[in-house]
C-alpha positions in Angstrom: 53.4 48.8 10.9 54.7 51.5 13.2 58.2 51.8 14.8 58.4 52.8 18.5 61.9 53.7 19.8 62.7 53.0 23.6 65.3 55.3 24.7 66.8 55.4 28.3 66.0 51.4 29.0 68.3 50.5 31.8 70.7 47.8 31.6 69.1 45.5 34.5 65.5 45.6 32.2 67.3 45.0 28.8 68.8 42.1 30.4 65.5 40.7 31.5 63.8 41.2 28.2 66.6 39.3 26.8 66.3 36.4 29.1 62.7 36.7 29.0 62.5 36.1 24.9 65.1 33.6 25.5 62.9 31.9 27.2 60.1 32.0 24.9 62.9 31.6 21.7 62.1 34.3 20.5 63.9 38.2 19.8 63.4 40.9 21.9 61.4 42.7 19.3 59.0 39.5 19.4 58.9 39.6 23.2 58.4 43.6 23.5 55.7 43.7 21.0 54.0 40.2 22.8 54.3 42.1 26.6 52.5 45.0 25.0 49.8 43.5 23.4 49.1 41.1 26.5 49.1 44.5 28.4 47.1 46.0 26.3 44.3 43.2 25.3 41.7 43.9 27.4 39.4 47.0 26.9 39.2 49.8 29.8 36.2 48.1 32.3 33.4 50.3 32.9 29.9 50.5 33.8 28.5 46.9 33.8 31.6 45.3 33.1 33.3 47.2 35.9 30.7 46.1 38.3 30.6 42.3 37.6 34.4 42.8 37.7 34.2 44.0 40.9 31.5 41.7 42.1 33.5 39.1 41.0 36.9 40.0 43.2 34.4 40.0 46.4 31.9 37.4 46.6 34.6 34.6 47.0 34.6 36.5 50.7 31.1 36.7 51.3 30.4 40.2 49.5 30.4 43.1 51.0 28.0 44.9 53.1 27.8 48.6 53.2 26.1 50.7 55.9 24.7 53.5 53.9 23.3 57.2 55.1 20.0 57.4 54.9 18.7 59.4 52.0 16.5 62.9 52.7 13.4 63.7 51.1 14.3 65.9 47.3 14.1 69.6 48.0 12.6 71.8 45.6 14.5 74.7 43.9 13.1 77.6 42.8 13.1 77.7 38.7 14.6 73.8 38.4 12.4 71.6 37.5 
């Protein structure tokens, strides 16, 4: 298992993780390492997932409806096919 070394924490945050795993009984090794994997869970969203994510935020409010440009015809390039 790794070690990870937090240097420069100020006093005001060490005094909230302290509260906070007193809260939850446990050390503040136990509630660092349970903050980070919380944060951490969840893979990056993309593609798919990222649309049905965002799909998901909007359609409570009725969606959302986009005015698009229309689209011109495809030119052709010389030597690009």
């Amino acid at each position: 298992m790794a070690i990870v070394t937090i240097r420069n924490l100020d006093d005001d945050l060490k005094a909230r993780l302290r509260l906070r795993a007193s809260q939850h009984g446990q050390s503040m090794e136990e509630e660092a390492c349970s903050i980070l994997r919380n944060a951490l869970k969840g893979e990056p969203l993309s593609g798919r997932a990222l649309v049905n994510s965002i799909r998901e935020m909007v359609e409570p409010y009725g969606g959302v409806e986009l005015d698009l440009p229309g689209r011109e015809a495809q030119r052709d390039f010389p030597g690009i096919s």
